[in-house]
C-alpha positions in Angstrom: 5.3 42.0 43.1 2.0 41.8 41.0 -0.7 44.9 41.2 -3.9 45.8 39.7 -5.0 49.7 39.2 -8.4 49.5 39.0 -8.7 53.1 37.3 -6.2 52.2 34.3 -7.2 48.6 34.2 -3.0 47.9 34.1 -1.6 45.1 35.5 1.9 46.0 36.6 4.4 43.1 37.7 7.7 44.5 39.3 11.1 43.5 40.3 13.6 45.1 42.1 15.5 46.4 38.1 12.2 45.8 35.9 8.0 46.8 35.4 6.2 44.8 32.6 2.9 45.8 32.3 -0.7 44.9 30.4 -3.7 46.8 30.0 -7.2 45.6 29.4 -9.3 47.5 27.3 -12.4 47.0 26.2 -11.9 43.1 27.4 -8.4 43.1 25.4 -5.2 42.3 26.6 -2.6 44.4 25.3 1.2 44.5 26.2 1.9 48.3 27.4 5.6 48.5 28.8 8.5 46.1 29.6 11.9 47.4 30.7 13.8 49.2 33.4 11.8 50.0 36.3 9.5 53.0 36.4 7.9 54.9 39.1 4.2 52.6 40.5 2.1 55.4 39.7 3.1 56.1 36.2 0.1 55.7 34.1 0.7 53.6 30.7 -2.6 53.3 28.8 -1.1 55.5 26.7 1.3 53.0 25.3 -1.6 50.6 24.2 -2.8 53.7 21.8 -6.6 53.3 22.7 -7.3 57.1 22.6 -6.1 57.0 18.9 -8.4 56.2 15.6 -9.5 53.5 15.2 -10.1 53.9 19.0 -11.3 50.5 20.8 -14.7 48.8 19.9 -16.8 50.4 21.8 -16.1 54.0 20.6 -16.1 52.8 17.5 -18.0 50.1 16.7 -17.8 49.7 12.7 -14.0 49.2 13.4 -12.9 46.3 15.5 -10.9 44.9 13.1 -8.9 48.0 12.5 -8.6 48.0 16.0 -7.1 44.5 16.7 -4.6 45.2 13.6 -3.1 48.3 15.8 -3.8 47.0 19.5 -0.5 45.7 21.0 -2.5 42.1 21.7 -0.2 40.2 24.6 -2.1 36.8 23.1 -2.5 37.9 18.7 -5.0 35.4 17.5 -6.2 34.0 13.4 -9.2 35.6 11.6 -9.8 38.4 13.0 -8.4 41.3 12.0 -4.9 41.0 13.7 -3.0 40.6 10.6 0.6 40.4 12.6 1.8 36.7 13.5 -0.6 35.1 15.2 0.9 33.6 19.2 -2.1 31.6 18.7 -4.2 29.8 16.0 -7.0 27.3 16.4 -8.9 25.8 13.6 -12.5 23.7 13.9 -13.4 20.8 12.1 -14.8 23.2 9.4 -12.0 24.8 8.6 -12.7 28.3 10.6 -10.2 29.5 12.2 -11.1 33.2 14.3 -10.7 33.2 17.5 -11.2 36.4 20.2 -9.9 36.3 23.3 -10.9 38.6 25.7 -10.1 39.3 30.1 -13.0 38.4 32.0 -12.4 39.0 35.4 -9.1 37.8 37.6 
């Protein structure tokens, strides 16, 4: 079963022996929890670590890239900021090669 908490922004999907779950935060998708089953109403924004320094972009504006370096990204992207191993990297014709991709609406 899939479900959407609108007050945590999580996206939970369960099985009858398993939760894995992602939370958007300010437009971010982050990975929060997979493993054995936990109880529906557990909240796990915690996990992401958005209520720690840097905090996300828009408490802190000056530091988005130290954000995406700590944010659990479920997608990490090139150029910007993310320093782990990218899941994704595009390049343009010029040679640039950030990309920032962000939830929108489902």
């Amino acid at each position: 079963m899939i479900t959407f908490n609108e007050k945590t922004n999580t996206f939970r999907l369960e099985t009858p022996v398993s939760t894995y779950a992602i939370n958007i935060s300010d437009g971010y998708v982050g990975h929060a929890y997979f493993g054995k089953k936990i109880g529906i109403d557990d909240n796990l924004t915690y996990l992401t670590r958005t209520e720690e320094p840097p905090y996300t972009p828009s408490k802190n504006l000056r530091e988005m890239h130290s954000f995406l370096d700590c944010f659990p990204q479920e997608m990490p992207t090139d150029g910007l900021g993310d320093f782990r191993e990218s899941g994704l990297a595009i390049s343009s014709e010029k040679g640039n090669n950030g990309i920032c991709l962000k939830y929108k609406k489902h």
